[in-house]
C-alpha atoms as a printed R data frame, in Angstrom:
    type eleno elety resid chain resno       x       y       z
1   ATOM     1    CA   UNK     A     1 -61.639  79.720  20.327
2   ATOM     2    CA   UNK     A     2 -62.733  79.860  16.572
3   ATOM     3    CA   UNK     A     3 -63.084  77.124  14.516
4   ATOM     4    CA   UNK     A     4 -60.133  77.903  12.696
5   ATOM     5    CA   UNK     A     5 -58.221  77.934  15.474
6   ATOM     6    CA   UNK     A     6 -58.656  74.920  16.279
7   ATOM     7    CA   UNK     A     7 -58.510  73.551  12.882
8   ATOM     8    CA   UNK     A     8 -55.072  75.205  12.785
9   ATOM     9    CA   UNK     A     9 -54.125  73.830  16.191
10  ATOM    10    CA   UNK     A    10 -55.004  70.312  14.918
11  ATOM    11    CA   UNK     A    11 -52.942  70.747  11.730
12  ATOM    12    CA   UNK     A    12 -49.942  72.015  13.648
13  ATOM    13    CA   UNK     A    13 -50.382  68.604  16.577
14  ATOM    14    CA   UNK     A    14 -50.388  66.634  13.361
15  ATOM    15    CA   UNK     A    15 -47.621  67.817  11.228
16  ATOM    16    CA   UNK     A    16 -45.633  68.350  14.490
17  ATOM    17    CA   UNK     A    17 -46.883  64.122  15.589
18  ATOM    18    CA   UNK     A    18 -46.197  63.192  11.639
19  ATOM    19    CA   UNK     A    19 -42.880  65.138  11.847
20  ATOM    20    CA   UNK     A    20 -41.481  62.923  15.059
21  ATOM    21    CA   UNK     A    21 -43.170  59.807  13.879
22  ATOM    22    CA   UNK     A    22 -40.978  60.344  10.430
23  ATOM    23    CA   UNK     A    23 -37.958  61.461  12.044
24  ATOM    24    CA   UNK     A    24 -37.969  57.963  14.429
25  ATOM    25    CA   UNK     A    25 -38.773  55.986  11.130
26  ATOM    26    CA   UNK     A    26 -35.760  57.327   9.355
27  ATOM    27    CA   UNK     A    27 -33.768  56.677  12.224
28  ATOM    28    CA   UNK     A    28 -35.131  53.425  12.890
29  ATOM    29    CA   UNK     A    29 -34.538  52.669   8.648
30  ATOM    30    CA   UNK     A    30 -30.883  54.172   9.114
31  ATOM    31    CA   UNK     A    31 -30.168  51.659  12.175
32  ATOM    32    CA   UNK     A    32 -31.724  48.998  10.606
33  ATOM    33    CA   UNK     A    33 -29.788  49.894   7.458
34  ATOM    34    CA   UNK     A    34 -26.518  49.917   9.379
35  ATOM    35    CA   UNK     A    35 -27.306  46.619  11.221
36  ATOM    36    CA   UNK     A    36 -27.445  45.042   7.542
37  ATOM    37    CA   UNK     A    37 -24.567  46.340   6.598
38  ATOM    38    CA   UNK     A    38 -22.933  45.056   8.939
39  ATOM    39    CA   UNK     A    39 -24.934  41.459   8.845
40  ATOM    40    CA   UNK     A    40 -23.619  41.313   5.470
41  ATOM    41    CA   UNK     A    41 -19.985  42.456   6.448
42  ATOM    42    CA   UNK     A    42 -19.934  40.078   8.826
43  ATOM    43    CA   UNK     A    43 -21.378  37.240   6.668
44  ATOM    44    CA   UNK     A    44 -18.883  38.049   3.887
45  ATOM    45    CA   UNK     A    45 -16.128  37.691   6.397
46  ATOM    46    CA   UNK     A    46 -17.182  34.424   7.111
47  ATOM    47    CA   UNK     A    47 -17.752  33.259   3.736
48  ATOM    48    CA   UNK     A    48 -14.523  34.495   3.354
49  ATOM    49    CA   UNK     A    49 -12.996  32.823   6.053
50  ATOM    50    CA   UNK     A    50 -15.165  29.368   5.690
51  ATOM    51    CA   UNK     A    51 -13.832  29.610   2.207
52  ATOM    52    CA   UNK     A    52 -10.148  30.074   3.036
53  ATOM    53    CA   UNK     A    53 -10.489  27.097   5.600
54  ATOM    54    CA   UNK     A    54 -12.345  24.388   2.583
55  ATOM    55    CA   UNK     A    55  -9.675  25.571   0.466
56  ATOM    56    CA   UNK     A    56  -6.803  24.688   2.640
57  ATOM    57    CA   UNK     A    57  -8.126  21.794   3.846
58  ATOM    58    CA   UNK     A    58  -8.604  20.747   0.716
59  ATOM    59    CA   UNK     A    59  -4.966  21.430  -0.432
60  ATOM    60    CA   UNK     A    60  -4.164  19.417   2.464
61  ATOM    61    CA   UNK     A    61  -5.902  16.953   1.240
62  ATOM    62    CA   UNK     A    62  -4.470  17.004  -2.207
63  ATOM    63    CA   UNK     A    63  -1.264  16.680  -0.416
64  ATOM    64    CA   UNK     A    64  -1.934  13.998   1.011
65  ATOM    65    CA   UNK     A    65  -3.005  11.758  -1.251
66  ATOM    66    CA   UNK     A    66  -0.332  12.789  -4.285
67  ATOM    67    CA   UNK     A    67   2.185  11.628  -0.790
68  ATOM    68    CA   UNK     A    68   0.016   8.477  -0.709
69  ATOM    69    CA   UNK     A    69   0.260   8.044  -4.380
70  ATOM    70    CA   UNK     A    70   4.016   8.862  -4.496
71  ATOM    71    CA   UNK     A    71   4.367   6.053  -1.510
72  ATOM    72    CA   UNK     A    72   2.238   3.271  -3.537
73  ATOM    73    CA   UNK     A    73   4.476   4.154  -6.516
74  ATOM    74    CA   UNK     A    74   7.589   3.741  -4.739
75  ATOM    75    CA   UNK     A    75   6.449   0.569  -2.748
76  ATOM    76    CA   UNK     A    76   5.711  -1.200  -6.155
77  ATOM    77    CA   UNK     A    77   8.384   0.139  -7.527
78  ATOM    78    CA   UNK     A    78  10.645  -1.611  -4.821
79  ATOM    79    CA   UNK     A    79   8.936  -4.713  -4.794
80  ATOM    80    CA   UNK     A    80   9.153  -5.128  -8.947
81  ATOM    81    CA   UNK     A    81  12.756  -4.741  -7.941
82  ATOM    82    CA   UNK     A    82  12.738  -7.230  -5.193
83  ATOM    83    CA   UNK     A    83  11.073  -9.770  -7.199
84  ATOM    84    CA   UNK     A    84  13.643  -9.255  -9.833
85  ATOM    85    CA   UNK     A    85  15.935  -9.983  -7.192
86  ATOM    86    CA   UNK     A    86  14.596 -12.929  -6.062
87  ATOM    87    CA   UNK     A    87  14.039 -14.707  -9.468
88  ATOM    88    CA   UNK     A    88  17.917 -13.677 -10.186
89  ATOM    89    CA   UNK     A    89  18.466 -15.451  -6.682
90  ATOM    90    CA   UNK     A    90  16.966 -18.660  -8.745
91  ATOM    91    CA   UNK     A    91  18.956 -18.005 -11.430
92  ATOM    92    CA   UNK     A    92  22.066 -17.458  -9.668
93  ATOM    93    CA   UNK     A    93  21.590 -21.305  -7.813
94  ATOM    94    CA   UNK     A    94  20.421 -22.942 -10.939
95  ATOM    95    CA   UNK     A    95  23.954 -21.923 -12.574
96  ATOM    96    CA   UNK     A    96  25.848 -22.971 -10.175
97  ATOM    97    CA   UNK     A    97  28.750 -25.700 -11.152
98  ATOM    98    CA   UNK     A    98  27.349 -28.943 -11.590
99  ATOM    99    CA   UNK     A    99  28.695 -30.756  -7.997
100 ATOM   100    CA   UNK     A   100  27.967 -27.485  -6.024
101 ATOM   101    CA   UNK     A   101  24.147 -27.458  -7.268
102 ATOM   102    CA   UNK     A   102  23.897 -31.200  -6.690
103 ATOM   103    CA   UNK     A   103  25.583 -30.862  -3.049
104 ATOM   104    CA   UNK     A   104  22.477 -28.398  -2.697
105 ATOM   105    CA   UNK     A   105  19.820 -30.330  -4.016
106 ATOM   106    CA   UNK     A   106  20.944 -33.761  -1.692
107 ATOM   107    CA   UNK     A   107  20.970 -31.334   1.336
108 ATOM   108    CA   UNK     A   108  17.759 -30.571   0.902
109 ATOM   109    CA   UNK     A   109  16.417 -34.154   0.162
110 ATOM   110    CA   UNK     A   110  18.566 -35.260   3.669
111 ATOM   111    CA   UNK     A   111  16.653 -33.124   5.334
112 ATOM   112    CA   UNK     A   112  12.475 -33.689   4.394
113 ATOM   113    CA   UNK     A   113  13.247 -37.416   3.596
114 ATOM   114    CA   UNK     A   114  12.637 -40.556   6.186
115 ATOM   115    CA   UNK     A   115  14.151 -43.241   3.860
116 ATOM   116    CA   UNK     A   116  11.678 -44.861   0.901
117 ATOM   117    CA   UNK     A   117  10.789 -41.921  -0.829
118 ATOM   118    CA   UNK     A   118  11.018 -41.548  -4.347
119 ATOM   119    CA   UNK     A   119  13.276 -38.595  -5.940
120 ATOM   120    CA   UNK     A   120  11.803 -37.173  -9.725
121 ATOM   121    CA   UNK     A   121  14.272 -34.759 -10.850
122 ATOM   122    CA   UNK     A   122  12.926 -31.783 -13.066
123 ATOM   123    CA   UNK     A   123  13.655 -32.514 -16.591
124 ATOM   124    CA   UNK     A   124  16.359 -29.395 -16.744
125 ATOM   125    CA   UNK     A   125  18.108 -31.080 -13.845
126 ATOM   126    CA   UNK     A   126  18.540 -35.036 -14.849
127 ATOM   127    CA   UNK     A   127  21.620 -34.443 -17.025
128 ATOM   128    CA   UNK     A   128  23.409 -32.513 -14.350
129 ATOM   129    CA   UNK     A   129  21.919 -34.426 -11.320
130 ATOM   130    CA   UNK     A   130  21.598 -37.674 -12.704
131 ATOM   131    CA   UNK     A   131  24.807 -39.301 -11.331
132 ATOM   132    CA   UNK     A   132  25.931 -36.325  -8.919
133 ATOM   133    CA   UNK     A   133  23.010 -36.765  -6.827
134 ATOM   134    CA   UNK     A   134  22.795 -40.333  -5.374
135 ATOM   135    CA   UNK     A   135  26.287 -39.887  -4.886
136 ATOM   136    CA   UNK     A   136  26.235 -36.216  -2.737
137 ATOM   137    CA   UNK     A   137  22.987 -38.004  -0.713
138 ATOM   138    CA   UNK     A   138  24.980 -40.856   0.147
139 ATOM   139    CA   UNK     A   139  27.856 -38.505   1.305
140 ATOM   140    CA   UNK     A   140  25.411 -36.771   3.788
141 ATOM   141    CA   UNK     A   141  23.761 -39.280   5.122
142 ATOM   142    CA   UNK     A   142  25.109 -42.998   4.142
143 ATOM   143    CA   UNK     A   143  21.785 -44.872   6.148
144 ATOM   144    CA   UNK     A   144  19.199 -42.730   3.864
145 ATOM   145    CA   UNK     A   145  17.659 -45.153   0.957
146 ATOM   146    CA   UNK     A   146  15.587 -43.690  -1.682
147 ATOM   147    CA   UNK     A   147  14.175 -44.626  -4.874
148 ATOM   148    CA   UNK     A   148  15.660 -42.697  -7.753
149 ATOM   149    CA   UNK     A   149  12.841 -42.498 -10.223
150 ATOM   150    CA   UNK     A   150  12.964 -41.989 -14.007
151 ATOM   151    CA   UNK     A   151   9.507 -40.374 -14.272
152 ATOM   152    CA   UNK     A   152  10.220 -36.582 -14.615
153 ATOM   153    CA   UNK     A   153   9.156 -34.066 -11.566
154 ATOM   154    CA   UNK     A   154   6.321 -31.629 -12.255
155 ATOM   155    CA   UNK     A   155   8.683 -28.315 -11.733
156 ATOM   156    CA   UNK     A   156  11.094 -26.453 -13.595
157 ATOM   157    CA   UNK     A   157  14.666 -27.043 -11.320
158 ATOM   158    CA   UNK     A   158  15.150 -29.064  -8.436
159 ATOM   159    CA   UNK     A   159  13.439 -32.651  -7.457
160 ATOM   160    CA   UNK     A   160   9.846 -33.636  -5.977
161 ATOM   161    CA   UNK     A   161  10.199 -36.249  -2.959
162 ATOM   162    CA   UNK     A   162   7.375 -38.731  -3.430
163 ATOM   163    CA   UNK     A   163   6.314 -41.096  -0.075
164 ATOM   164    CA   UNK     A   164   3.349 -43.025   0.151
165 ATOM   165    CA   UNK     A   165   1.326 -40.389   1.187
166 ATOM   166    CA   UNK     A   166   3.008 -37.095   0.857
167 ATOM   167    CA   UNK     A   167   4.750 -35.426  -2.190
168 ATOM   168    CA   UNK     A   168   7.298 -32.448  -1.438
169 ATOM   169    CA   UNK     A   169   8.481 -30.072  -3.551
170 ATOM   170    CA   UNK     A   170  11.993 -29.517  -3.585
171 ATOM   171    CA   UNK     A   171  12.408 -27.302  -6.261
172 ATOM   172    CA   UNK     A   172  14.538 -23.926  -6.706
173 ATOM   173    CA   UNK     A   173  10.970 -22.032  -6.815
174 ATOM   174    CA   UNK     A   174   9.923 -23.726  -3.279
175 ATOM   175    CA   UNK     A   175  13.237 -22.535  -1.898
176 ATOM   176    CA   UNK     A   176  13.485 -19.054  -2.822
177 ATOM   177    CA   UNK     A   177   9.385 -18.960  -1.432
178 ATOM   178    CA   UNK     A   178  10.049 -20.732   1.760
179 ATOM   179    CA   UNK     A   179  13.073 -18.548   2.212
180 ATOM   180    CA   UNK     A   180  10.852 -15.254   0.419
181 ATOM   181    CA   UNK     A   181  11.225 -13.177   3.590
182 ATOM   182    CA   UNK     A   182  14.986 -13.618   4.525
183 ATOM   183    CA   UNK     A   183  15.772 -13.314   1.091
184 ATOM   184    CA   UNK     A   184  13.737 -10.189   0.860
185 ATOM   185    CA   UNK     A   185  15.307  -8.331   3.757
186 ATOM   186    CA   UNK     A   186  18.943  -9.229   3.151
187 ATOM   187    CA   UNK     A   187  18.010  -7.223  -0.638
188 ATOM   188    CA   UNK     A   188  16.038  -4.711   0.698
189 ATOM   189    CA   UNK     A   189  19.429  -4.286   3.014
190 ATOM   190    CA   UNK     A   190  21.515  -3.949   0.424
191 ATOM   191    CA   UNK     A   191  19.434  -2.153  -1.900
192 ATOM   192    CA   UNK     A   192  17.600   0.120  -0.039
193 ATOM   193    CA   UNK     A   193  19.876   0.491   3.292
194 ATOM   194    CA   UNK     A   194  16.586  -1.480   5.641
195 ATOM   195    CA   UNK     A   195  13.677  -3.114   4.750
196 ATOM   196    CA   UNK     A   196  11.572  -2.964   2.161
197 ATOM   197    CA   UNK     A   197   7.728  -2.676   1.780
């Protein structure tokens, strides 16, 4: 075999090696190609998909709180109402007629006093309670003996019960607060159909 045979036969091995090495690189780029393709595909789906799921969630979450917010709104709303309602309640006692207010007052004195105690009236109160009040005490409970002071009580309606080592406050505030709660339900009952927040 000549030289150039062989030369030729060496030529022909490597275009025909350089042909299939080629050929399996473009396939191998085209697979590879296709397996990116769909690698992105796939991550755009989830992108997609994560995106959709942080969006609702986060509508959900705006829901939420504008409910919460609505709730707070009506909750304070209610109880500006209900402490409307409860200083009218004050009101309401402080105008009643003169003997019924009085017959008030003396049942609550009858019932924190042990006998001895002073009674200060609130300076509102002395020209309506004045001579109404002994009187409705004694009714109640004819044993009871208190002092009926002329120093003024520290509150705006009602009387302070002074003892030797107590002082009570007997005032129209102190009963619509000790009463706050029964008070607030019988309103919220009838102006809200249950109970309030």
């Amino acid at each position: 075999m000549a030289l150039a045979d062989i030369v030729r036969r060496i030529d022909g091995d490597a275009t025909d090696e350089a042909g299939v090495i080629v050929a399996r690189a473009q396939e191998e780029a085209e697979r590879s190609l296709a397996e990116a393709r769909e690698q992105a595909q796939r991550a755009k789906v989830e992108r997609l998909e994560r995106a959709r799921r942080d969006s609702e969630a986060e509508a959900e979450t705006l829901k939420a709180s504008a409910r919460l917010a609505a709730r707070d709104q009506l909750v304070a709303a209610k109880r500006q109402l209900m402490d409307r309602v409860l200083v009218e309640a004050q009101h309401t006692i402080a105008s009643l007629d003169d003997d019924a207010y009085a017959d008030l007052v003396a049942r609550r004195i009858v019932a924190a006093a042990r006998g001895g105690e002073r009674v200060l009236m609130a300076p509102q109160d002395v020209s309506r309670l004045a001579s109404r009040l002994p009187a409705a005490v004694s009714r109640i409970n004819p044993e009871l003996r208190l002092v009926w002071a002329s120093q003024a009580a520290p509150v705006e309606r009602g009387v302070v019960l002074q003892g030797d080592r107590v002082s009570v406050d007997l005032s129209l505030a102190s009963l619509i607060e000790e009463r706050r709660d029964e008070l607030s339900m019988l309103a919220a009952e009838m102006l809200f159909g249950g109970a309030g927040d």
